[in-house]
N, C-alpha and C positions, 0 to 999 in steps of 0.2 A: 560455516558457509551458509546455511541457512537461514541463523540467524541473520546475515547483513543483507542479505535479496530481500528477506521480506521487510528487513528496513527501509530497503531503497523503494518497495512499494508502494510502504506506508510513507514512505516522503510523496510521492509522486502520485498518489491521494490527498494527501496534504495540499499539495499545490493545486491539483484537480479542484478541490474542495474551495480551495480561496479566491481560485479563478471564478468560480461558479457564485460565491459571495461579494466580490467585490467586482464584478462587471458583467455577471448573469449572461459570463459565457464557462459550456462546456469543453477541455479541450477533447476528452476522450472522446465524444458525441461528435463532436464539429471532426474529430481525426477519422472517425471510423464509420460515419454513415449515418446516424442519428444513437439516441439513447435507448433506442429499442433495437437496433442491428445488434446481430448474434457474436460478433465479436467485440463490439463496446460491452457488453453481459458477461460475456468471459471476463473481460479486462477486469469489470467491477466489480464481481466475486473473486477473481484470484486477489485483486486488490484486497478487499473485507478478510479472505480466508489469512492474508498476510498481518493484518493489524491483530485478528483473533491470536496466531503466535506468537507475535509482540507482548500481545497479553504475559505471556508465559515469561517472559525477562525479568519483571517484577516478583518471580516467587523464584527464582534461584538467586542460591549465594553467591555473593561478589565472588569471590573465590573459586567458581566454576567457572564461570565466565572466563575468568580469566587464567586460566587453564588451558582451555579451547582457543586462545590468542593464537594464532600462526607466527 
């Protein structure tokens, strides 16, 4: 379970990310008050702390993973 939230975050960074490269706009910033409002700062640290977990995909066996399948 954990693992698929911080997937969907690290999507949804992902998207943040290309929105911000390919039309130099932010949506978290432009949703929540600018890029310095205390909840666009939340957003983009739980965002980061989601892709650092991600990290961790890459060092377990396939065979775990999918174990934990529901």
């Amino acid at each position: 379970m954990l693992d698929r939230l911080a997937l969907i975050l690290v999507i949804i960074g992902a998207i943040n990310w290309g929105s911000i490269g390919l039309f130099q706009f932010d949506i978290v910033a432009w949703a929540f008050g600018g890029a310095a409002s205390a909840v666009s700062r939340i957003i983009y640290t739980v965002v980061a702390l989601a892709g650092i977990w991600c990290i961790s995909l890459f060092f377990r066996d396939r065979e775990e993973l999918i174990e934990h399948k529901d």
